[in-house]
N, C-alpha and C positions, 0 to 999 in steps of 0.2 A: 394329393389331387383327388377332388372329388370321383364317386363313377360315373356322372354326368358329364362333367367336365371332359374325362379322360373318353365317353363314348362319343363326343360330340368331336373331339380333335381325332378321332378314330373314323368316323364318317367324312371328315373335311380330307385327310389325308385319302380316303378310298376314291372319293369325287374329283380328287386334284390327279391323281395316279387315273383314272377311267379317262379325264380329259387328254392327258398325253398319249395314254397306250390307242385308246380308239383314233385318234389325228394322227397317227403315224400306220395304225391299221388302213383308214380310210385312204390316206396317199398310197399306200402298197395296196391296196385292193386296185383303187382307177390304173395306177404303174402298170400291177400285174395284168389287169385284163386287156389295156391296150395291146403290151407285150404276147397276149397270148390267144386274143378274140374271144375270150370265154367270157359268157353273160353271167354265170355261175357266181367269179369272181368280181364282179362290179356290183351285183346284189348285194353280196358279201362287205366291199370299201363300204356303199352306201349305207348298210346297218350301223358298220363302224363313225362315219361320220355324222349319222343321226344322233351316235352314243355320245359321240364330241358335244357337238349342242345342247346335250340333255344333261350331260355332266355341266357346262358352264352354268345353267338355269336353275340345276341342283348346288348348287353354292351359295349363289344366289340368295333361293327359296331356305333353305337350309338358317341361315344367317335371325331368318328370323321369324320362324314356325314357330317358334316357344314364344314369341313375345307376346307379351299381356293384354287387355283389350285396351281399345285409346276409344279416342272420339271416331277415327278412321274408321278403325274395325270395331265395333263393339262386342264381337262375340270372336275377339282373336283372328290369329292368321293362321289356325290350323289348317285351313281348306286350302291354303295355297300349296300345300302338300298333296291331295286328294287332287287337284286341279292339274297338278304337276302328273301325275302319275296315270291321269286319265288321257292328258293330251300324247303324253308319250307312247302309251299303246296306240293314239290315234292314230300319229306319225310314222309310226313302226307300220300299220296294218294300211298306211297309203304307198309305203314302200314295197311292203309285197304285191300289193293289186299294181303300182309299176311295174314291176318283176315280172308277174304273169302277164302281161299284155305287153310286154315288150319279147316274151319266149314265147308267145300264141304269134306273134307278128311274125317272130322268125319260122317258128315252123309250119305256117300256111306259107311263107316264102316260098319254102323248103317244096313242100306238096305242090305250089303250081310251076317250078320246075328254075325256081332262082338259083345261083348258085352260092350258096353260104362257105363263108370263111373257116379254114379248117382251125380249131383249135390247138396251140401248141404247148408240149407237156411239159415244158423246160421249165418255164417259168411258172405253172400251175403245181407241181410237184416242190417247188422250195416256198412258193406264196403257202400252202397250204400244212404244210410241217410248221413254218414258225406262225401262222396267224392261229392255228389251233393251240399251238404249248400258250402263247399269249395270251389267249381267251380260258385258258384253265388255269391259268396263273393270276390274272382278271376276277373269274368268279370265287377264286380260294379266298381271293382278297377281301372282295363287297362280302362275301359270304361269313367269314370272321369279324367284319367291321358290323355286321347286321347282329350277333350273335354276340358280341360284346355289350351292341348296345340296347340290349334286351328286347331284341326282336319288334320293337316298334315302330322303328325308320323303312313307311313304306315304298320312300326311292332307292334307299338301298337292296330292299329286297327286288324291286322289278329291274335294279340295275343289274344284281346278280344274275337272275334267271336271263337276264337280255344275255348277260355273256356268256353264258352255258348254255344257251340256246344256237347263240352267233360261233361260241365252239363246235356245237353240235354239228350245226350245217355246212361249219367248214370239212369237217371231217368227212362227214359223207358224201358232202359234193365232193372232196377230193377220190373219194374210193371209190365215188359210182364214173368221174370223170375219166380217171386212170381203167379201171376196167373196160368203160366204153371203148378207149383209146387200144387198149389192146388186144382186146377181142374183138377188132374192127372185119377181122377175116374171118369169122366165124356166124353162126345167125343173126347176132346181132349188126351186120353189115347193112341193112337198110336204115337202122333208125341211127349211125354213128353220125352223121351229118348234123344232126338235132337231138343227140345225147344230150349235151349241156343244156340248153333247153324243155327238154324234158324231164330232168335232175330239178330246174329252176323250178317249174309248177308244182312237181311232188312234194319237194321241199317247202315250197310256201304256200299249198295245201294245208300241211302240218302247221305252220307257223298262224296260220286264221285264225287257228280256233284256241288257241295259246293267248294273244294277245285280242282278239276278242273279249274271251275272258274281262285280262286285263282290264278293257275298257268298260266294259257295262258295269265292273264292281267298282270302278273310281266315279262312274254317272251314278251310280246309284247312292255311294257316298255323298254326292253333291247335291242329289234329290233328297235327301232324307232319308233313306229307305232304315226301316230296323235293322239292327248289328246283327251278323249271324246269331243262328239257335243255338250254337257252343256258349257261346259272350255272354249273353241273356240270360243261362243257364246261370255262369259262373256270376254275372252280376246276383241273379236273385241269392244264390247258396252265402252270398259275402253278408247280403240285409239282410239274411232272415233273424239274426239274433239283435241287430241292433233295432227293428221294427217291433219285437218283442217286447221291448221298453220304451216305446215311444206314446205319447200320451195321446192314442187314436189309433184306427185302422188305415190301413195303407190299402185303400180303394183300384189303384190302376200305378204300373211301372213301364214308361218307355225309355227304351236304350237307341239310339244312334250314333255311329260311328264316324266322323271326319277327319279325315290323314292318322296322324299318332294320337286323336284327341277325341272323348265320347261325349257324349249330352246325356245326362240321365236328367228324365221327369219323374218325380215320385207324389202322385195324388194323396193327399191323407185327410179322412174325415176324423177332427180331432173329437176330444173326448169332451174336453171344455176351452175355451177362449185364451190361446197365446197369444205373446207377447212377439215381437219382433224381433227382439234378443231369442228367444226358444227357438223360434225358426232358424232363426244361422243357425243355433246352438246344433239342431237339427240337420242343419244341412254340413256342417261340420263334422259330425259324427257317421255321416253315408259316407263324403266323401275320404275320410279316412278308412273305413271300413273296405271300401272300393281299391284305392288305393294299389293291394298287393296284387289285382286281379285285371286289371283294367290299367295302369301304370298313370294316367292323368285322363281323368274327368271333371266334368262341369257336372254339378249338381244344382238341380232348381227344388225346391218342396213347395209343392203347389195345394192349396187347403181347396178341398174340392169334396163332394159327396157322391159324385158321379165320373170322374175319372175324364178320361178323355169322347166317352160316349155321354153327352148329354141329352137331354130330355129337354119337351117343349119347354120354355119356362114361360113365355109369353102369354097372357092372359089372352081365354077366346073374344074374337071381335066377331063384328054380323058377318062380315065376308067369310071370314074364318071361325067354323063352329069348334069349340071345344068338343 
């Protein structure tokens, strides 16, 4: 079996495993917070059943990111990767701004003198042992399934960090919830009413600027934006020897990035008049070179003298003085 082969049944299996474990998370989160009035734990199902949807979409998507350009797509379906993984952060960071405006309602409740439901630790104490080993047995899993398939499956990696993240918060909602609860006679006896609550915004504080992130580096894959200065680096270090032998100078190099797939433009002012054939021939020998660095790119060779900054080329008119 190929290593493609074998990393691609290795991402289907972590997708197919994230869709069961989060929909059996998400039912035990709504369960558990009915059972126990904590908003803490319904953030928590809700993450989980976001992760549901997003695994079903990542199967999906997954099925046919590699496939070739048609009439449909002409420049492939890598961006349904990049699209994938933009909107998921989006979703994620509409669940928090829920989450805070639903524990800001409760505790202005709280402050003009309502009376909130007390939290009970029965069912928060066993929700939060097994929904944490679950999310770290979760992200061991995308985490190996990423790292197999050579780090280029950018839903598996936001799936992982979702559930190490969704571990994260369960853990510490659990120890900030439990502490609250029993140090209810002690100083902290005014704010115990709207503990969990107040556990909810800290925690998804934290999580804004995480999947924030997230999303402006998937918009900005969608816009074009250039590939990190790491990338760009490692692309130039791959050409410099095959530009060395090319028949012209290599005027301007743009790299951009979309899901597992880049776009390289490489400007070259040739030396003397190629042939059509020279050009693949050319373009064939970048994209090789790239290859070890970059795992699959598009290579254009664009014959140009000026790169992507050009100059007037328009002869002056009476309106417009040369």
């Amino acid at each position: 079996m190929s290593h493609a082969k074998s990393a691609a049944q290795s991402e289907a299996r972590a997708f197919r495993l994230s869709m069961v474990a989060n929909l059996l998370m998400g039912a035990a989160g709504v369960v558990a917070a009915v059972l126990s009035n904590s908003q803490a734990i319904l953030v928590d199902g809700l993450f989980s059943l976001v992760g549901f949807v997003a695994g079903y979409f990542a199967l999906r998507i997954r099925k046919r990111v590699n496939a070739i350009p048609d009439r449909h797509r002409p420049w492939g379906y890598a961006a349904d990767e990049a699209i994938f993984t933009t909107f998921r952060a989006l979703s994620l960071l509409g669940v928090v701004i829920f989450a805070i405006l639903g524990a800001a309602t409760r505790i202005y409740a709280y402050l003009i003198g309502k009376p909130i439901p007390e939290v009970q630790m029965g069912p928060v104490i066993v929700y939060f042992l097994l929904i944490s080993a679950t999310c770290l047995a979760l992200w061991a899993f995308h985490y190996m399934a990423w790292r197999k398939g050579g780090k280029v499956s950018g839903m598996l990696r936001i799936e992982a960090s979702s559930a190490a993240f969704d571990g994260a918060v369960t853990m510490v909602a659990g120890i900030g919830l439990i502490g609250v609860y029993y140090l209810r006679d002690s100083v902290l006896a005014p704010i115990t009413p709207i503990g969990d609550s107040l556990i909810v915004i800290l925690l998804c504080g934290f999580a804004i600027s995480t999947y924030w992130s997230s999303f402006t580096s998937g918009l900005a894959e969608l816009a074009g934006a250039t590939a990190p200065p790491s990338e760009l680096i490692k692309a130039r270090r791959a050409l410099r020897e095959v530009f060395a032998d090319w028949p012209g100078k290599v005027v301007d190099l743009a790299l951009s990035k979309l899901g597992r797939s880049y776009q390289v433009a490489i400007y070259l002012t040739p030396a003397r008049a190629l042939t059509g054939t020279e050009v693949d021939r050319l373009t064939h020998q970048a994209t090789r070179a790239l290859a070890p660095v970059l795992d699959r790119s598009d290579v254009f060779v664009i014959i140009s003298d000026h790169g992507r900054h050009l100059p007037e080329l328009d002869p002056p008119t009476p309106d417009r003085p040369g």
